[in-house]
C-alpha positions in Angstrom: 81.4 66.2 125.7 81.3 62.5 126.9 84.9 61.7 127.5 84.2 60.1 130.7 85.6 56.9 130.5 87.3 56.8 134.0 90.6 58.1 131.9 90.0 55.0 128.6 90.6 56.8 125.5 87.5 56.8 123.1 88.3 53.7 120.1 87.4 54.6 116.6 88.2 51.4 114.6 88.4 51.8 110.9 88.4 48.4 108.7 89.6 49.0 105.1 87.7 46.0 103.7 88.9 44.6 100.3 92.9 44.4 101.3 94.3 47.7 101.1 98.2 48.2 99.3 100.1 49.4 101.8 103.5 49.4 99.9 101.7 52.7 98.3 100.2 54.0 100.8 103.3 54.2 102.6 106.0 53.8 99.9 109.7 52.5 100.9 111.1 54.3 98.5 114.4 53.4 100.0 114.2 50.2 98.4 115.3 49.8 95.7 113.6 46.7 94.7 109.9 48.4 95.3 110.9 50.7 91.9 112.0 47.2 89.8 108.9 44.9 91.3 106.8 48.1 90.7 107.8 50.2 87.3 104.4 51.5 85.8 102.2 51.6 89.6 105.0 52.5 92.5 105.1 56.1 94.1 107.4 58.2 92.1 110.5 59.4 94.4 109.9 62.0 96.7 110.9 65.2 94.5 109.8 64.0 91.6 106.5 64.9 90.2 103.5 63.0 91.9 106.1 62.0 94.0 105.9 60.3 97.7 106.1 62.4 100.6 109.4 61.6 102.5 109.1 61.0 106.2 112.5 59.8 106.8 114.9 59.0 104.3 113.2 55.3 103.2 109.1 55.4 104.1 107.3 58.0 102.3 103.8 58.8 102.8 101.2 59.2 98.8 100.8 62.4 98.1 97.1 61.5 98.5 97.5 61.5 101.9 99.1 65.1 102.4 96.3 66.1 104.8 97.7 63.5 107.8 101.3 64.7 107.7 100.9 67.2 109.9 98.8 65.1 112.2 102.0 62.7 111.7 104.4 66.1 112.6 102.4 66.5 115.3 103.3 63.4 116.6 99.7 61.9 117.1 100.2 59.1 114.3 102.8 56.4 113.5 102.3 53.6 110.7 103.2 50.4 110.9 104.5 48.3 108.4 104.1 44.8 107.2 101.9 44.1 109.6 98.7 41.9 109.7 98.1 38.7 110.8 99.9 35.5 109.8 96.4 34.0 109.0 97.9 32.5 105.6 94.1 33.3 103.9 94.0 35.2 100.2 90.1 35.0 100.7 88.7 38.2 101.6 85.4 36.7 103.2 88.0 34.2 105.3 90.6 36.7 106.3 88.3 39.5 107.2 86.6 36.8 109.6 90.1 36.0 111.4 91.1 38.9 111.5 87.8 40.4 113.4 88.0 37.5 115.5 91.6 38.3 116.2 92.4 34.2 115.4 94.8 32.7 112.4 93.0 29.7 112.4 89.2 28.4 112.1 90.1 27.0 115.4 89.3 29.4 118.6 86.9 32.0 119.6 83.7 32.5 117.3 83.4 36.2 119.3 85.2 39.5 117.9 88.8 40.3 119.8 87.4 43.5 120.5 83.8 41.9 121.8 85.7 39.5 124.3 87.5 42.7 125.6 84.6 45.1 125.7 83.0 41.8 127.4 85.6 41.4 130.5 85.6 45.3 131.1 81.8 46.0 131.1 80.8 49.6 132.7 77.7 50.8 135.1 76.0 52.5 132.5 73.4 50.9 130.7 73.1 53.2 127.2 72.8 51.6 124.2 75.5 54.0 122.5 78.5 52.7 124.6 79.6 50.1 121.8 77.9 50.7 118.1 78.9 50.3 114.4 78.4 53.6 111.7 78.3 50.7 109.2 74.2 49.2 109.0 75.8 46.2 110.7 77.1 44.5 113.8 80.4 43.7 112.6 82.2 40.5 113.7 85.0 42.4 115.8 82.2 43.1 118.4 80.2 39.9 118.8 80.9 38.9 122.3 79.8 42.3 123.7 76.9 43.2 125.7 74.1 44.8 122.8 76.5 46.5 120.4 74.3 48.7 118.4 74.5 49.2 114.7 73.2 52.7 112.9 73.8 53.2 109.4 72.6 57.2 109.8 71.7 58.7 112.8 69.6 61.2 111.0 67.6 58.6 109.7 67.6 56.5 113.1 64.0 56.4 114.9 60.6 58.0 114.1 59.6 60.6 112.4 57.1 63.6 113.6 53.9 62.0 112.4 54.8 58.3 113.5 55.8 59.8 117.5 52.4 62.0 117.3 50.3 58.7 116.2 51.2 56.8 119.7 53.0 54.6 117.4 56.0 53.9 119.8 54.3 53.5 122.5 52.6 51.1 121.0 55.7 48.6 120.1 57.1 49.4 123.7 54.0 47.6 125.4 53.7 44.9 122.7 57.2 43.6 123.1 57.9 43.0 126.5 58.7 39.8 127.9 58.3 37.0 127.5 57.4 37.9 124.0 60.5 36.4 121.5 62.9 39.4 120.6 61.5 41.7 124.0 65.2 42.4 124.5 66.2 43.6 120.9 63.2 45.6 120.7 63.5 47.2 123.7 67.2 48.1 124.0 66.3 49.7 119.8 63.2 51.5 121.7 65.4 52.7 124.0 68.2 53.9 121.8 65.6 55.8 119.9 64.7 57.6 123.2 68.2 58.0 123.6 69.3 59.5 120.3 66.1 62.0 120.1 67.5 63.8 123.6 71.3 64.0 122.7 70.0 65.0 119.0 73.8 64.6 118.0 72.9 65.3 114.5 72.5 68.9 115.6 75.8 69.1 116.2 78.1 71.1 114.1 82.0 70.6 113.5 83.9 72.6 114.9 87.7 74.6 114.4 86.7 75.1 111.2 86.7 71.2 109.9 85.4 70.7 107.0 84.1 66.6 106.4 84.7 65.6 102.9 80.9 64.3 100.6 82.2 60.5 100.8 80.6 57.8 102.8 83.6 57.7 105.1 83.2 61.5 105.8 80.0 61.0 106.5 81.0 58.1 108.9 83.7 60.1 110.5 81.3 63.7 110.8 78.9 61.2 112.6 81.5 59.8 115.0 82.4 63.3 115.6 78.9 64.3 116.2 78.4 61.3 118.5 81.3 62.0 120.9 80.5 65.5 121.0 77.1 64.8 122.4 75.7 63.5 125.9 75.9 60.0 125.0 79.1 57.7 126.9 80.2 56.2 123.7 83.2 54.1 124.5 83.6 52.1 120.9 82.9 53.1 117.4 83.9 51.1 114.6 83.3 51.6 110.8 84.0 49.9 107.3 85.8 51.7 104.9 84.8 49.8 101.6 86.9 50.2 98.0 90.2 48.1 98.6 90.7 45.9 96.5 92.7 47.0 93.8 93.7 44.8 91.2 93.6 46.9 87.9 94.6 50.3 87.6 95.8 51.0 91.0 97.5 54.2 90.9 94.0 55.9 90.0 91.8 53.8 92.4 94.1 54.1 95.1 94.9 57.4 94.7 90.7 57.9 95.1 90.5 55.9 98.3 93.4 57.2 99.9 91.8 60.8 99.4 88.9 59.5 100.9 90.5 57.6 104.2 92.8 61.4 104.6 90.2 63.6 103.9 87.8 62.6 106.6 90.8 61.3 108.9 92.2 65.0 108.8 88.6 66.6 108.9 87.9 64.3 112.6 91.4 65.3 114.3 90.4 69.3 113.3 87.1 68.6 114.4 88.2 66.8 117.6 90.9 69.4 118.9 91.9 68.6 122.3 89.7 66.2 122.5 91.7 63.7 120.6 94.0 62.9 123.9 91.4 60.7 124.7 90.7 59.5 121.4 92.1 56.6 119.8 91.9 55.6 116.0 92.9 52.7 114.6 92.9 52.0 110.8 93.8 48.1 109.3 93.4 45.9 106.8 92.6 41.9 106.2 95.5 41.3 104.4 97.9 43.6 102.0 98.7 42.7 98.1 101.8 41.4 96.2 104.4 43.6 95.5 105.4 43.0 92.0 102.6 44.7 89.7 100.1 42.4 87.5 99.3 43.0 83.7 96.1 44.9 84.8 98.5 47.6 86.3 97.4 46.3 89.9 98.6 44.2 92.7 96.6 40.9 94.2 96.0 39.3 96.9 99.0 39.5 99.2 99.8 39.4 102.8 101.4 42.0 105.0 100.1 45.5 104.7 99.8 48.8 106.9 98.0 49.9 110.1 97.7 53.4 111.2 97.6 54.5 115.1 96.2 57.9 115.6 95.5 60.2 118.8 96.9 62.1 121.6 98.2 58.6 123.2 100.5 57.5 120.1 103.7 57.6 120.2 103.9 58.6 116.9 105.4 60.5 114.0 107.7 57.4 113.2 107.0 54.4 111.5 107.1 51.1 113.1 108.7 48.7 111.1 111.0 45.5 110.8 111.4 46.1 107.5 111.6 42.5 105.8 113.0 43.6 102.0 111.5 43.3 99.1 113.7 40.7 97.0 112.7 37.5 96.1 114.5 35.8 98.7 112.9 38.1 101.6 109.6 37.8 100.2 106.5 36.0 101.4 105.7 33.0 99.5 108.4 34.8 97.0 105.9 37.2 95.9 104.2 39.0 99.3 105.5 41.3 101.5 106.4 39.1 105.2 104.5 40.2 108.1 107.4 41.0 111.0 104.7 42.8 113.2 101.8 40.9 114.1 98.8 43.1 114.3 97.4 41.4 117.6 100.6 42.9 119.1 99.0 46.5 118.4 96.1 45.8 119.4 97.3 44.3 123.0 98.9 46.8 123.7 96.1 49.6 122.6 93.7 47.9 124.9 96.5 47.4 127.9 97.5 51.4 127.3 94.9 52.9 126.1 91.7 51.4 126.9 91.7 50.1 130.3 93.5 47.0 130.2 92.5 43.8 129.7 93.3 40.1 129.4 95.5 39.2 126.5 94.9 35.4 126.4 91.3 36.0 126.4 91.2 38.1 123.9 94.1 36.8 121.4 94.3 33.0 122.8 97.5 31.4 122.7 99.4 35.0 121.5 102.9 35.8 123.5 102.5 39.6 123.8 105.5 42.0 123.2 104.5 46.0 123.8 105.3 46.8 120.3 105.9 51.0 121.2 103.6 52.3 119.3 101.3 53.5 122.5 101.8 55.3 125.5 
């Protein structure tokens, strides 16, 4: 196994892209506004049928996501609620761009939050595989570190058979050197493909019984899996979870997506074991959606939403919240949930606590950190 970050947890960094609903994801079914903003899409009451599942006495998690309340039990996950950041942005392409670069403004940074960190705490080791993306892409959140890689399969990553045995390779490794434009690319990809054929983490199968749900974030989260299990010092992983935006029908598309995100959440922290002390996951959004329902039996573009903290190093089993109300005098714009946790706070403190430490004004300019509690 490659734990061996000098005691850093491992970062798995889910980004549900499309603004994901947290008022039914995590109902507060306490509130009795949510039922009267909500009548034909909210989580039924817990004990009724379809009903939420009641954590304690207001929150209550969808029934969709059954297979992470005994990871919640367990104590290694806590939600919290009406959070984001107070970016002000309904556009998905704007707000997903903030938020990756961990800004509320156009103003600041052009570098990912999580790309200036990696950046001020660099390591020895020279593998490609210490910061990648299981999403095709570099995402924003790590511009700003050193050579993030980006692998939309590892099974399909490098050569095959024939192309090694033609000399093909070697070829392209004596063709790009420098000063030839690109050298650099095309030799740290080379060299990832040298890497990735030795570990052969695609040989690697789950274990304690874990069984990865057929979905493109199963397959994300088997590979992640895979990947930490092998020889290579992975440090970062982050991946897209796509399907979010809801505006029609949400209690069956939601009800599909949040099956996906706890299937292959559940399937990682069996797989994992023990080994998810040192593992970190954190799962957010760009921005959540209104809370009264539309005519399309959806919600739109909102503002605060839900983040999940999972691993051996949350303090979880609770959910974090300042909970804001939901009438139409505590409301957002009086029609959004308020944010009353900035997300950046998380964050700081899941790099302070859990990843080494770092420099909060260089990674979140101009924020006034507060430990928000949800780490150890």
């Amino acid at each position: 196994m490659a734990i061996t970050n000098n005691g850093q947890d491992i970062l798995i960094c889910i980004f549900q892209r499309g603004a994901a609903d947290g008022l039914n994801a995590v109902a507060p079914h306490g509130d009795a506004e949510y039922y009267i903003k909500r009548p034909n899409i909210a989580v039924p009451l817990p004990g009724d049928t379809n009903g939420a599942i009641d954590l304690d006495g207001f929150y209550g998690l969808h029934p969709a996501l059954a297979p992470l309340k005994p990871i919640y039990d367990a104590g290694e996950m806590a939600l919290i609620h009406a959070t984001g950041m107070p970016h002000g942005s309904r556009s998905h392409f704007s707000a997903q761009g903030l938020i990756e670069r961990g800004v509320t403004s156009k103003t600041g940074p052009n570098t990912g939050w999580l790309g200036r960190h990696l950046s001020l705490n660099t390591t020895p080791q020279t593998s490609a595989f210490r910061v990648l993306s299981i999403s095709g892409n570099v995402p924003v959140t790590l511009t700003g570190a050193d050579d993030p890689l980006a692998i939309s399969d590892i099974s399909s990553f490098g050569f095959d058979q024939a192309i090694i045995d033609s000399g093909y390779p070697d070829i392209l490794n004596n063709l790009f050197r420098s000063p030839i434009p690109f050298s650099n690319t095309a030799q740290a990809a080379l060299s990832a493909v040298d890497e990735l054929s030795i570990a052969k983490p695609g040989s690697i199968n789950p274990d304690n019984g874990a069984i990865y749900p057929v979905t493109d974030l199963g397959r994300k989260m088997k590979q992640a899996g895979q990947l930490i299990k092998s020889t290579l010092p992975v440090e970062v992983i982050c991946i897209d979870s796509s399907g979010w935006d809801h505006h029609e029908n949400l209690p069956v598309y939601i009800q599909q997506s949040l099956s996906e995100l706890s299937g292959a959440i559940s399937a990682f922290h069996t797989d994992m074991g023990n080994k998810m002390q040192n593992i970190t996951i954190i799962i957010h959004t760009e921005f959540g959606r209104r809370v009264a329902q539309n005519a399309s039996q959806g919600a739109d573009h909102g503002t605060g939403s839900l983040a999940y903290a999972i691993g051996g190093g949350v303090n979880g089993g609770q959910v974090f919240s300042d909970w804001p109300g939901l009438r139409d005098q505590d409301l957002e714009m009086n029609e959004d949930l308020k944010i009353t946790t900035d997300l950046r706070m998380v964050l700081s403190e899941l790099l302070t606590k859990r990843l080494g430490g770092t420099d909060i004004n260089t990674v979140f300019p101009g924020l006034s950190y507060t430990p928000a509690g949800v780490f150890m």
